[in-house]
N, C-alpha and C positions, 0 to 999 in steps of 0.2 A: 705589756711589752708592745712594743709599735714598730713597725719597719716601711718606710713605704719602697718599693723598689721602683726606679726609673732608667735602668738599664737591663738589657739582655742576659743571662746568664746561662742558661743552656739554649740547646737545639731543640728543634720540633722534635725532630727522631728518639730523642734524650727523654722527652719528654712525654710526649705515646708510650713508648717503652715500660714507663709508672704502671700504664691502665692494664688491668684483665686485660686478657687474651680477648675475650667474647667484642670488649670496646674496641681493641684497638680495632678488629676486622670491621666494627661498624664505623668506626673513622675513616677508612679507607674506602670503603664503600659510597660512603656520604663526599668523599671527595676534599674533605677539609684540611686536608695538607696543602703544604704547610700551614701551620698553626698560628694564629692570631697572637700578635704583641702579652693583650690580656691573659688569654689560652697559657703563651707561656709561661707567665709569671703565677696566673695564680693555679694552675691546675698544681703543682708543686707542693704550695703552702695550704689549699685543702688534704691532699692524700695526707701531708704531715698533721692534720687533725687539727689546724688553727682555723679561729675564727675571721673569715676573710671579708672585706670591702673593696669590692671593682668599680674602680671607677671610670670610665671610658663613653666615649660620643656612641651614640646610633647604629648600630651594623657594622657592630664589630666585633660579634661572637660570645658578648658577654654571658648569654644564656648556657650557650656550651661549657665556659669556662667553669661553671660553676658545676653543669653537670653533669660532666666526661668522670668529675673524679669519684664523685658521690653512686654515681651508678655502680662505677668500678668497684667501689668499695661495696655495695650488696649486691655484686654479683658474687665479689671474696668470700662475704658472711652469710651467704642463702642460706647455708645449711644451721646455721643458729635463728633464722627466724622463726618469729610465733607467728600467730594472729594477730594482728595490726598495721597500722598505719606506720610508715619507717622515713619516708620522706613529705614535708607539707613544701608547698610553694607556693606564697601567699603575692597577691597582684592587686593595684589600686583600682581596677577597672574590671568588670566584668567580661568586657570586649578582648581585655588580655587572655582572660581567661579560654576563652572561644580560641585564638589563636594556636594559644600555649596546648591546651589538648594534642590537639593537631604535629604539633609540632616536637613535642615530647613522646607522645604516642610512637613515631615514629624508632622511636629509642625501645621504650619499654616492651613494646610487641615481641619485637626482635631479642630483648632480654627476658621474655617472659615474666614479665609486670606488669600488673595492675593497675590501673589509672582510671582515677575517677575526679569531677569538678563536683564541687560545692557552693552552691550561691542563693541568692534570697529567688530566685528562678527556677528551681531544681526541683523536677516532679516529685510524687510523695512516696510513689514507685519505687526511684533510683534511690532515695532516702533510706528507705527501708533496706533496696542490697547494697546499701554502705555499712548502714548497721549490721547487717548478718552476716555479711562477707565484706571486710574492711579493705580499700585500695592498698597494695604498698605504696600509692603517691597518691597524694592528695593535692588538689588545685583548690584554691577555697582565695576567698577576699580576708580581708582585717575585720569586719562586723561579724561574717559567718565564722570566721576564727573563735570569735567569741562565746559564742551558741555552741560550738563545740565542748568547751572548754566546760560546760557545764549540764551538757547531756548526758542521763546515765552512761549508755552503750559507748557511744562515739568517745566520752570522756575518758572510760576504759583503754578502746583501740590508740588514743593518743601517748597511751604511755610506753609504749614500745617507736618512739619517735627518736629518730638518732639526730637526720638533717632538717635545718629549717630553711631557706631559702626567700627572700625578702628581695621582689622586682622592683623596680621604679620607685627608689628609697627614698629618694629625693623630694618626689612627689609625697608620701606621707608625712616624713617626718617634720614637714613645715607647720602643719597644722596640728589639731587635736586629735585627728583620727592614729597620728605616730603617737601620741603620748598614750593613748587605751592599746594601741600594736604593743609597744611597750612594756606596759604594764603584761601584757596579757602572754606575755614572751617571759616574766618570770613568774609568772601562773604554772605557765606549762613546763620550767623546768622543774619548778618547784614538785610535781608532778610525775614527772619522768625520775627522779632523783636522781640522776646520773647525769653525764655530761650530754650536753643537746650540742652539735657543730651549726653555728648560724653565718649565712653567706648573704652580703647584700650588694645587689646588684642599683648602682643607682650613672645615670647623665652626667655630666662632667658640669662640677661647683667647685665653689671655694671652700676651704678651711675639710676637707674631706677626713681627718682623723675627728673633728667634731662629730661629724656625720658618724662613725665608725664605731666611737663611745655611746654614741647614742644608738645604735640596731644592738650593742653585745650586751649594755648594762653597764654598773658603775664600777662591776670587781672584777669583769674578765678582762684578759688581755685579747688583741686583738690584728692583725697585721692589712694594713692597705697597700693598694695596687693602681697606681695611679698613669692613665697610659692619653698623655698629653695630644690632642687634637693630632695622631697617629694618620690620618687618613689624608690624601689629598683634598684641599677644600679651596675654593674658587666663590667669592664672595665681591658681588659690583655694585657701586651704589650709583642709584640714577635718578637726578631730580632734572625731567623734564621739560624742554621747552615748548612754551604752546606754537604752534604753526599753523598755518592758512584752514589746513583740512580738520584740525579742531577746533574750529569754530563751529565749520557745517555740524560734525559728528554734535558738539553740544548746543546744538538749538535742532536737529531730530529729537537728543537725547533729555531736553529738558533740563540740561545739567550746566554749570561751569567748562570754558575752556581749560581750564586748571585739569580737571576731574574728567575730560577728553582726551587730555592730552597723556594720563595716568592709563586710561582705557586701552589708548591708541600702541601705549606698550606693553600691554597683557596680551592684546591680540596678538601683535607682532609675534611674540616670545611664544603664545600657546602655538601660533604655526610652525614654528620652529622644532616643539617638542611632543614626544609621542605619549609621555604623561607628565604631569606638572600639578603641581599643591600651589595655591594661590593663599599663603596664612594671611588673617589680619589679627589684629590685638582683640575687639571684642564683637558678638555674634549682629550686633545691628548693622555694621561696616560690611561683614561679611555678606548678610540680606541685602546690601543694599545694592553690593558689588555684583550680586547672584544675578540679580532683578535687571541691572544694568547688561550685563552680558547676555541675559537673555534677551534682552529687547534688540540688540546691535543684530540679533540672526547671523552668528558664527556658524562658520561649517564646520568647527568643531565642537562638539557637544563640552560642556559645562554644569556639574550640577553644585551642590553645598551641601555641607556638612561642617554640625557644630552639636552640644553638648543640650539644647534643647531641644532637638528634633527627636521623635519614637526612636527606637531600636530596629526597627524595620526600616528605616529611611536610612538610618546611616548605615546599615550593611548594605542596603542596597547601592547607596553611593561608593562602599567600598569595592565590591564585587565589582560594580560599572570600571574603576579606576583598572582592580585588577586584569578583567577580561579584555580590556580594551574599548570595552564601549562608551567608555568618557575620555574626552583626549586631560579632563583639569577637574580639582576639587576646588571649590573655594571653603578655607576652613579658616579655625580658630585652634586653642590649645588641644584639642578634640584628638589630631592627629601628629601630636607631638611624641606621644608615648608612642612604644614599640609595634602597634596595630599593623598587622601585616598587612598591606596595601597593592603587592608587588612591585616591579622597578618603576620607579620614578626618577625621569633624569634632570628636570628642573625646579627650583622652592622659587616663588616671588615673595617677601616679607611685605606685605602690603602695609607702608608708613615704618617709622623706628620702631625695631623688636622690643624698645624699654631695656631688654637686661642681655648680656652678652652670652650667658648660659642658654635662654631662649633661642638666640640668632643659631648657636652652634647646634641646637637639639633641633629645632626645623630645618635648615640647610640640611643637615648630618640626614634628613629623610630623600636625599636624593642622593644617587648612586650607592642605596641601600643595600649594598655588595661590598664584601671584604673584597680591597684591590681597586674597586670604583673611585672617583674622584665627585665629590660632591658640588653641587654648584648649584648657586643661584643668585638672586639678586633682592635687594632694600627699594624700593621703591617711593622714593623720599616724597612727599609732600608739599613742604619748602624750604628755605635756608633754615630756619630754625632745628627742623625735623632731623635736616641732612646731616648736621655739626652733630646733633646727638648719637644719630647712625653711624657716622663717621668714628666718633669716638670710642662708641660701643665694639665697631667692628675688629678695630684696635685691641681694644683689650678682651676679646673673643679670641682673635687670631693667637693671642700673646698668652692664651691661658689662663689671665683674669677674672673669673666667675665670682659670680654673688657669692658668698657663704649662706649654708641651708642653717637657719634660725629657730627650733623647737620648744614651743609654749617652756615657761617654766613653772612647774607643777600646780598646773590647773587641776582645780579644785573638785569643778564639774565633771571631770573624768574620772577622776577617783569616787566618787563618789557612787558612780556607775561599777568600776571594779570593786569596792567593797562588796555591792549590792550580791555579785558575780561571784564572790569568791565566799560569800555566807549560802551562795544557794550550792555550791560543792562540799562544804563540811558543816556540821553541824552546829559547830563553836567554833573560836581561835582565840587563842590567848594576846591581848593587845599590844604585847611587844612583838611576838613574832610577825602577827601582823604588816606591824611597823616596818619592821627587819623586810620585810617581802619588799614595800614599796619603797623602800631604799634603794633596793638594786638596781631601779627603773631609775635611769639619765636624768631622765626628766624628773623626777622626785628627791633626785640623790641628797640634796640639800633642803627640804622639807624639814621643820622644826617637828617635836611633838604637841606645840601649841598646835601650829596649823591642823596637825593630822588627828588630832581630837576634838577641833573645831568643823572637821567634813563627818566626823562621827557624831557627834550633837547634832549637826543638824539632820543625818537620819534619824537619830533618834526622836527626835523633835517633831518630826512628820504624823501625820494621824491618816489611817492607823501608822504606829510606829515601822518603818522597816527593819530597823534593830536594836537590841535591848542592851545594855553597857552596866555591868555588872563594877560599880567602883571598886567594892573591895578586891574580889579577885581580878580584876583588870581582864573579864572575860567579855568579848564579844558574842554574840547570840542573833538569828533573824529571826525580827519577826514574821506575821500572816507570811507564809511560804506564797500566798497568792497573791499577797500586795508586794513580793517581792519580785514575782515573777513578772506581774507588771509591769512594774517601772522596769526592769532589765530590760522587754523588751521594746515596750516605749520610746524608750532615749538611748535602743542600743547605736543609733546612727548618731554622732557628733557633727556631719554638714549639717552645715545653718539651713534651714528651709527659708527659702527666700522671697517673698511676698509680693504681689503685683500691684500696684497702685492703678485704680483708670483715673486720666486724667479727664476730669468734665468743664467743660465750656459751658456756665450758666446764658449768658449772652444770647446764645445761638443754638441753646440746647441740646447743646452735642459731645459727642463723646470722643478723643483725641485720639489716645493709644493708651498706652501704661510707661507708668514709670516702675523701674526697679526699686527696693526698699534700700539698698545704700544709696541711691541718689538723694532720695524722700531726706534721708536721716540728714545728709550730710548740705545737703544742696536746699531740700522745702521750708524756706522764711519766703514772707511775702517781699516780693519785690526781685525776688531771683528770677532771669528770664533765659529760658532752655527754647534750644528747636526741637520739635515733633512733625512730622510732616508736611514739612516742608515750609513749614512758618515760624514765626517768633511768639511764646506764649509766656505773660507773665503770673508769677504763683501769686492767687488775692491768700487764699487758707489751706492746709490740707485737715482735713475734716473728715469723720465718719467711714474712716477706710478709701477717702477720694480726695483728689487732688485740684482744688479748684482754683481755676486760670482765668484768664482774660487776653484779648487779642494785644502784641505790642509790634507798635513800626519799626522800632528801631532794632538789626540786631546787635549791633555795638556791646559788647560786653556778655553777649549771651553764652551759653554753655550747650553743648551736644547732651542727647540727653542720655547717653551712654557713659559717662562719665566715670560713675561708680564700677565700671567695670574692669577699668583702663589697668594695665599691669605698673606698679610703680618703680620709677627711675630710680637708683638707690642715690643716698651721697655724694659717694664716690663718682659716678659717674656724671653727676652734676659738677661736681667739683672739676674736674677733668676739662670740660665746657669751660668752667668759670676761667680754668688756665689757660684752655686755646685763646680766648677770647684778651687774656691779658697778655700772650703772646705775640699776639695782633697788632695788641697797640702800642708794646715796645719798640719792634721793628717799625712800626708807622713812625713813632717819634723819632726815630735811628735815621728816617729820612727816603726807609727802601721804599718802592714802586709795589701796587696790587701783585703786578704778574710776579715780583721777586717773590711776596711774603709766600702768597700759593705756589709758587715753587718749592720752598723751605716745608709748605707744611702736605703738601703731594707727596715728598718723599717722604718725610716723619711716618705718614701715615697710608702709604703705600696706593695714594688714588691720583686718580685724573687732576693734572692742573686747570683742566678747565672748571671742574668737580669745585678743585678750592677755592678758585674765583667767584663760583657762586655762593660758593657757605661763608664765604667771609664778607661778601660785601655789607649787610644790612652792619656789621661791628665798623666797617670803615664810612659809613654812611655817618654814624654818629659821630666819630671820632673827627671826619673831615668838617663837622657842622660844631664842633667844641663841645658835645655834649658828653658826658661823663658813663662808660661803662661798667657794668657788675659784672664782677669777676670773682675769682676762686678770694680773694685780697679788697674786693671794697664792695659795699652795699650802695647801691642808688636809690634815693627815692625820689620819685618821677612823678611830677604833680601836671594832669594835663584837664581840662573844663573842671569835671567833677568827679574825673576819677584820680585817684592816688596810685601809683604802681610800687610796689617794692622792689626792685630787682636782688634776686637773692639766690645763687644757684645751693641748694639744700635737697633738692632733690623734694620730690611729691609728700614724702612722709614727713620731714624736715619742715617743709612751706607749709603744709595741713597745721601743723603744732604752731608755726609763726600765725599762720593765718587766723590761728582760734586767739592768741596774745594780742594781735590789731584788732580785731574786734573785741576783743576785753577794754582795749583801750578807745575804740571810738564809743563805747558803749558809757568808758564813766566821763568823754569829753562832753555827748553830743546828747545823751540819755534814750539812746536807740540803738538797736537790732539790727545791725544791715546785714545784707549779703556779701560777704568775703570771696572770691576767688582765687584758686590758684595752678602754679603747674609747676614744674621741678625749681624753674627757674624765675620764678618772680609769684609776688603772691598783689592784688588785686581788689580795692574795697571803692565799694563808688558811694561818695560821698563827700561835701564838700566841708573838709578838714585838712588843715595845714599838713603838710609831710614833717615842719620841723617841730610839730609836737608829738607826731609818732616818733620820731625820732629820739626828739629829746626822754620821753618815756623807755625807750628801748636804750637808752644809754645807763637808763638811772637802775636797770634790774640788775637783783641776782640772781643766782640759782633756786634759793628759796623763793621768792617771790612770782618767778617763771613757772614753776611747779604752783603754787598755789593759784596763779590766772588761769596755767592749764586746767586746774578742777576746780576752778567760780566757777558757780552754776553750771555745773556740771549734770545737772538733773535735767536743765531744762536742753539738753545738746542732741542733736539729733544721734548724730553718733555713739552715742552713753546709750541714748535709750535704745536704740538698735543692737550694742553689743550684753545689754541688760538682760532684755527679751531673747537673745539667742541662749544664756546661760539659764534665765529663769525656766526656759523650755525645757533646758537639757535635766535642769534637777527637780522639774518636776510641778511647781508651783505655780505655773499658770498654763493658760492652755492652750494646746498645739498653733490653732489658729488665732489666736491673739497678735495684733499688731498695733504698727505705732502710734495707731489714734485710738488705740480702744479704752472704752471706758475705764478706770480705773488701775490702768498701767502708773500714772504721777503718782496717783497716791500710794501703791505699791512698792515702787522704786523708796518713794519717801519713808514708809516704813520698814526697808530694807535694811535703812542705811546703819554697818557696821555688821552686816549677816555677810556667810563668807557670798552670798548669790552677787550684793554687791560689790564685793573688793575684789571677786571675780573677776564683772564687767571693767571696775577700773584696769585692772592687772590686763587686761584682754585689748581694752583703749588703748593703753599706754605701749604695748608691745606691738601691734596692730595697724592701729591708724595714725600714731602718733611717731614721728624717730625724734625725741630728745635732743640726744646727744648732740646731732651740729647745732642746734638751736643755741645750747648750754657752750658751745665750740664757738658759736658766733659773738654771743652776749660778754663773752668773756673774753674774747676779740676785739670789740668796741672797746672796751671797759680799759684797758692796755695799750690801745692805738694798734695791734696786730691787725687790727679791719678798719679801715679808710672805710667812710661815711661821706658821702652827697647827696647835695639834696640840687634837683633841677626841676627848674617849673617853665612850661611853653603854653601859648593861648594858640597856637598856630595849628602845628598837628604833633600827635605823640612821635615817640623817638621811632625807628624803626626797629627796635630791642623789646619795646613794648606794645608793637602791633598783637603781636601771636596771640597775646593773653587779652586784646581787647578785640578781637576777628577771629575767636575761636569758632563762630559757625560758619564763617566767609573759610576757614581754614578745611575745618572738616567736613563740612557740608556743603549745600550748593546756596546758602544763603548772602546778600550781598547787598551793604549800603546799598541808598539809593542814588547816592552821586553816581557808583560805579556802575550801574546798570545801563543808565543812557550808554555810557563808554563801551558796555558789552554789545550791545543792539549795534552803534553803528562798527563796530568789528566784525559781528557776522556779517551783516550789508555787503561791508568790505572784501570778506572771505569768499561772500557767495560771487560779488562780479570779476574778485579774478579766477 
C-alpha cells in the first residue's frame, strides 16, 4: 500500500498529543513547537506502525520526525524489554555519525537510554561494552551493519531490534553499498522473525515511491511523505562582467580576467556574510579556488574542505565554521549531507550544480533553521554554464528532481551476502536461500539461473568458499577462514580509486596525478588535458604512469578533472535543447533580443539582463545562418579538423554517442582517436567528413547500436576500469592491481561469459553509458522526428561549439595564443586608468 500525503491533516498539538507523556515534556523543552510540515505527517503513520519514507530538503526536522514516535514507542514498551539492541540508525558517513550522537543523545539521556556508535573507528574497549552491555540505540554505518550481522554476541543482541532507521537514503541507494544495505535489511529480519518498522530519511528526488520500495523490500507495504521545497529559498544566478579592477586583481593573481571577475564576487558576498559554504562540483576546483583566496589576503579567513582531506582537517574546518573562526568553507559534496556545521546564512554554487536535487541540498544548507529562508547564489562561468543553471534552477524551484537509480542485482554484492549469511548458519537449503534474496528490491527480479551462477562461482574459488550439494539443493561453507576472509576483504563495495603520476620524459619530470576515471575514459594517446597550468599531450599510459609531452595548443584540451564532474542528466539537456529552440522560433517571428529575454526572464523567474547574456551565443548563430541543436535537430559542425556533434543527451547520453563516433571513425579512418564530450555535443578531432558520421548514424538500429556499444569493448578504458572494480570486489585479482598491470587483458579475455564479466558490462551500461536517448535519437533520425545538419566553416567554429573546443580557456586559466596579446594589453589598459 502506498500513500504519499501532500497536504496538512492535523495540528501540531493533535499531533504531540500521540507521544508519551516523558516526549512530549522533552518537545516542549527543546522548543520545537510548532512542528515541522514532515514532523506532522509522518510522526502519525510511524506510531500507526507503517513503514515510512520522508522525503524533505535540509533543516527540516526530518531526524525528529522519525524519532519523536519511535522513542515514544519504548518509552510505552520499557517494561517488556530484554537485553538488546531495539533501535539501529544506520548513516552513510561516519561524520553523521559523530553529529548524530550528540544530537540523539540529547533525547535518550533524558529517556534513560543507552546510546552507543559503531564504526570501523570504534575502540576495542567500547566494543567489548557493546558486547556485554548492548545500546538500546545503536549508531552504526551499512559496512559495520554487516559485521554485525554476523558476530556471535552482537548477532544475538540484534534480535531484539523492533526500529530501523535509514539516513541520507538517497545517498546509498544509488550505488552498491544500497544494494548489500538491502540485502542485509532482510538478513536481519529474517533474524528478528517478527516485524522490524524501517523509516528512511532521504533529500528531496525524483520518483520517491522507487526509493521507498527500495529501503522496505519487494513484499512490504510502505507509506511516503513527501514535503515539496516547504522552506523559503532564494536562489540568483550571476554570470559576471569583467571590469577595469579585474584585470589588476588577475595579473597579481596570475589568473584570467574571467576567474577575477568570479573572485571579485566571492569576496564581495563573504563580506557580506557572517558564514558562507563556497560548493564546487569537483575537489581540484575547490583547491584551486582555496589557494586563490588565500593568496588575495582577505580579512576574512577561508579555509576548504572536501572528501580527500584527513579527518582531523575537516573537523577542524567544521568547528572553525561553527565557532566563528572561519567567516567561509570552500567545499565539494563533503558538505551536502546533514553535517552539523552551525548557521550558515549564504551557499555560492561555484559553476552549474549539474542536477537540480544538488542545487536544492546545498542552498537548503543555509538558513539551516526551521523558519529560516535559505539563499544563495550559482555563480555561472559563461553563457553556456548559465542556460544550464538557469534551467536546472527551474526545475529545482518546481520540484523536478533526478530520480535515485539502484544497481539492478549486482552480482558482486550478492556474492558478498551469501559469503555473510553462510558464516551465520551452518547450511541453508537453496530455495530458501533464494526466497531471502528475493525480498531485496534490488534482486526482486533475479532468475535462478543468475542466482546459481554467483553460487558456481563461490564454488568455483580455491579454496572453495562454499560447497553446493545438487542433490539435496543444500548450501554449505567452506574453510570457515577463507570465508571469513573474503567477508572482510570486500566488505566495502566503494571503488578504491587509484592515482595515476603523470611523467614528462622530455624534461624528466613529474606533473601531478591523474585520477583512474580519467586514465580509463580520457588515456589514448593524443588526448591533451591541463595539469598545472600547461597543456600536456598523453604519448602511453604505461606501467601504473601516465606518459605526456609538452603541447602549445590548448584548443580542444580537457581539465583534468573531468572524471569527477557530476552528470547532467537527459532531461535537463533536453530542456537546454528546447530553450534554445525557443530562441530561434521567436527570432524567426521577427521579435527583438530584449523581447525574447523578456519572454524567457519571466518563464524563468531571472534577470533580463541574466537572458540577454544566456541567449546571445544561440542568436550569434542564428544571425550568421548557422544551424542550431536543439531538443528536435542534431548539428554536425565541421570546423579545421575537428568535427562537433551538437547533440543535447546529456553526459551519460553523449559518453554512449561518443563511444558510436569513434566506432565509426575507427572503421572509416583505421585509427583510435580521442573523442570528447559534454551534455551537449560530443567532439572527435580528426579530419573526416561529418556527412559520413552522419550518414552512418542514419543507417543504425537498435541492434547494431548495442553491438558498437560493446566492439571491442575489452580494449575501452572504461570496461577495464569497471572490470577491475568488480574483479576486486569478488575477489580475483588483487586489491592493488590497476589499469596497466600486467595481465589484467588477458584476464578480462578469459573472463569472458564469467558472471565477473557480465558484471562489468551490466555495471558500464547502467553507469557510464544512458542508452536510452541514444536509442530516442537514432530512431528520431530514422522517422524524420530529429532534423539532421550538417555545417562546415574554415573561418571560426560556431559560438555553440566554442565550450567544447575552450574547455581549458573555460575552466582554467589557459588561453590561445591569439587572446593573450589581447589580455596583456587590457591589463596595460586597467593599470593606467
Amino acid at each position: 500500500m502506498l500513500k504519499s500525503f501532500l497536504v496538512k491533516s492535523l495540528s501540531s498539538e493533535e499531533v504531540v498529543s500521540m507521544l508519551a507523556e516523558p516526549v512530549v515534556k522533552l518537545v516542549l523543552e527543546k522548543g520545537l513547537m510548532p512542528l515541522t510540515e514532515p514532523q506532522i505527517r509522518a510522526i502519525p503513520e510511524i506510531i500507526d506502525g507503517n513503514n515510512v519514507l520522508i522525503v524533505a530538503p535540509t533543516g527540516i526536522g526530518k531526524t525528529e520526525a522519525a524519532l519523536l514516535p519511535i522513542l515514544s514507542a519504548m518509552v510505552r514498551e520499557r517494561v517488556n524489554f530484554k537485553n538488546g539492541i531495539f533501535m539501529l540508525y544506520i548513516t552513510p558517513l561516519r561524520a553523521l555519525n559523530r553529529d548524530l550522537v550528540e544530537r540523539i543523545s540529547w533525547w535518550a539521556s533524558r529517556l534513560d537510554f543507552k546510546i552507543s556508535v559503531r564504526h570501523g573507528d570504534t575502540s576495542s574497549s567500547q566494543r567489548r561494552i557493546q558486547s556485554l552491555s548492548p545500546p538500546h540505540i545503536l549508531i552504526t554505518t551499512p559496512e559495520t551493519f554487516q559485521i554485525l550481522l554476523i558476530g556471535s554476541r552482537l548477532r544475538s543482541h540484534l534480535k531484539t531490534v523492533r526500529w530501523v532507521v535509514v539516513d541520507e537514503l538517497h545517498e546509498l541507494a544509488s550505488d552498491k553499498r544500497g544494494s548489500q544495505l538491502s540485502l542485509g535489511l532482510e538478513r536481519l529480519k529474517s533474524l528478528v522473525g517478527g516485524k522490524i518498522q524501517i523509516i528512511g530519511l532521504s533529500a528531496t528526488i525524483g520518483e520517491p515511491e522507487q526509493l521507498a520500495r527500495f529501503l522496505v523490500g519487494s513484499e512490504e507495504s510502505f507509506k511516503v511523505i513527501v514535503t515539496p521545497v516547504p522552506k523559503d529559498i532564494e536562489i540568483n544566478l550571476v554570470l559576471p562582467e569583467v571590469i577595469d579592477e579585474d584585470y589588476l586583481l588577475a595579473e597579481r593573481l596570475l589568473t584570467t580576467p574571467e576567474v577575477a571577475a568570479r573572485l571579485r564576487v566571492v569576496k564581495e558576498t563573504l563580506g557580506r556574510s557572517n558564514a558562507l559554504l563556497l560548493f564546487t562540483n569537483t575537489r581540484a576546483t575547490a583547491e584551486a579556488l582555496s589557494n586563490r583566496l588565500l593568496v588575495m589576503n582577505l580579512p576574512t579567513p577561508v579555509s576548504i574542505h572536501h572528501g580527500s582531506l584527513g579527518v582531523e582537517a575537516r573537523v577542524k574546518a567544521e568547528e572553525g565554521l561553527k565557532e566563528g573562526e572561519l567567516r567561509g568553507l570552500v567545499c565539494t559534496s563533503s558538505l551536502e549531507l546533514g553535517i552539523d556545521i552551525g548557521l550558515i546564512d549564504f551557499v555560492i554554487q561555484y559553476g552549474s550544480p549539474r542536477q537540480a536535487s544538488r542545487l536544492i541540498q546545498r542552498i537548503g544548507r543555509s538558513g539551516h533553521r526551521i523558519g529560516l529562508t535559505s539563499r544563495g547564489m550559482v555563480l555561472c562561468m559563461d553563457e553556456d554554464d548559465a542556460i544550464e543553471s538557469m534551467v536546472i534552477r527551474r526545475r529545482a524551484l518546481n520540484s523536478i528532481y533526478e530520480p535515485v537509480s539502484p544497481p539492478e542485482a549486482p552480482y558482486d554484492i550478492l556474492a558478498h551476502q551469501v559469503v555473510g549469511m553462510l558464516l551465520e548458519k551452518s547450511h541453508y537449503n537453496m530455495e530458501e536461500m533464494f526466497k531471502l534474496v528475493k525480498k531485496s528490491t534490488p534482486y526482486s527480479k533475479i532468475s535462478v539461473e543468475e542466482f546459481k551462477r554467483v553460487l558456481d562461482f563461490l564454488s568455483s574459488q580455491y579454496p572453495k568458499l562454499l560447497i553446493l550439494d545438487e542433490h539435496s539443493d543444500t548450501v554449505r561453507p567452506g574453510r570457515r577462514r577463507e570465508l571469513i576472509r573474503f567477508f572482510f576483504e570486500h566488505i566495502s563495495s566503494i571503488p578504491e580509486v587509484n592515482q595515476y603520476p603523470v611523467f614528462c620524459e622530455e624534461e624528466n619530470l613529474v606533473v601531478g596525478n591523474l585520477d583512474e576515471e580519467f586514465v580509463a575514459e580520457k588515456g589514448l594517446p593524443g588526448t591533451k588535458f591541463v595539469m598545472g597550468g600547461l597543456v600536456w599531450s598523453i604519448i602511453q599510459v604505461f606501467n601504473g604512469k601516465v606518459i605526456v609531452k609538452r603541447a602549445e595548443d590548448p584548443l580542444g584540451a580537457v581539465p583534468f578533472w573531468t572524471g569527477e564532474e557530476i552528470p547532467v542528466t537527459y532531461e535537463t539537456a533536453m530542456e537546454v535543447g528546447a530553450l534554445r529552440r525557443f530562441v530561434e522560433e521567436e527570432y524567426l517571428r521577427g521579435l527583438r533580443q530584449e523581447e525574447i529575454a523578456g519572454e524567457i526572464a519571466e518563464k524563468y523567474g531571472v534577470e533580463k539582463d541574466f537572458a540577454i547574456k544566456v541567449i546571445k551565443p544561440i542568436l550569434e548563430c542564428l544571425e550568421k545562418g548557422i544551424p542550431v541543436g536543439t531538443d528536435r535537430r542534431i548539428v554536425l559542425e565541421k570546423w579545421g579538423d575537428y568535427t562537433i556533434i551538437h547533440a543535447c543527451l546529456g553526459d551519460l547520453g553523449n559518453r554512449a554517442l561518443s563511444k558510436i563516433v569513434g566506432s565509426i571513425v575507427l572503421s572509416e579512418v583505421g585509427l583510435t582517436v580521442p573523442v570528447s564530450r559534454d551534455p551537449y555535443r560530443v567532439m572527435v578531432e580528426r579530419v573526416i567528413s561529418p556527412s559520413i558520421i552522419l550518414d552512418r548514424l542514419k543507417r543504425l538500429d537498435e541492434k547494431e547500436v548495442m553491438r558498437m556499444l560493446l566492439e571491442n569493448i575489452e580494449n575501452v578504458g572504461l570496461f577495464k576500469r569497471r572490470f577491475l572494480h568488480v574483479a576486486r570486489r569478488m575477489g580475483i585479482i588483487e586489491k592493488d592491481a590497476d589499469l596497466t598491470s600486467i595481465g589484467l587483458e588477458s584476464l578480462i579475455r578469459s573472463s569472458r561469459g564469467s558472471i565477473v564479466y557480465d558484471e562489468a558490462v551490466k555495471e558500464l551500461l547502467s553507469k557510464d553509458y544512458d542508452v536510452k536517448p541514444l536509442m530516442d535519437v537514432i530512431k528520431g533520425i530514422a522517422t524524420g522526428e530529429i532534423e539532421t545538419r550538417v555545417y562546415e566553416s574554415d573561418a571560426e567554429p560556431s559560438s555553440l561549439a566554442k565550450p567544447i573546443l575552450r574547455q581549458a580557456e573555460r575552466h582554467l586559466d589557459i588561453y590561445p595564443p591569439e587572446k593573450v596579446d589581447k589580455i596583456i594589453l587590457m591589463y596595460a589598459s586597467a593599470r593606467l586608468r
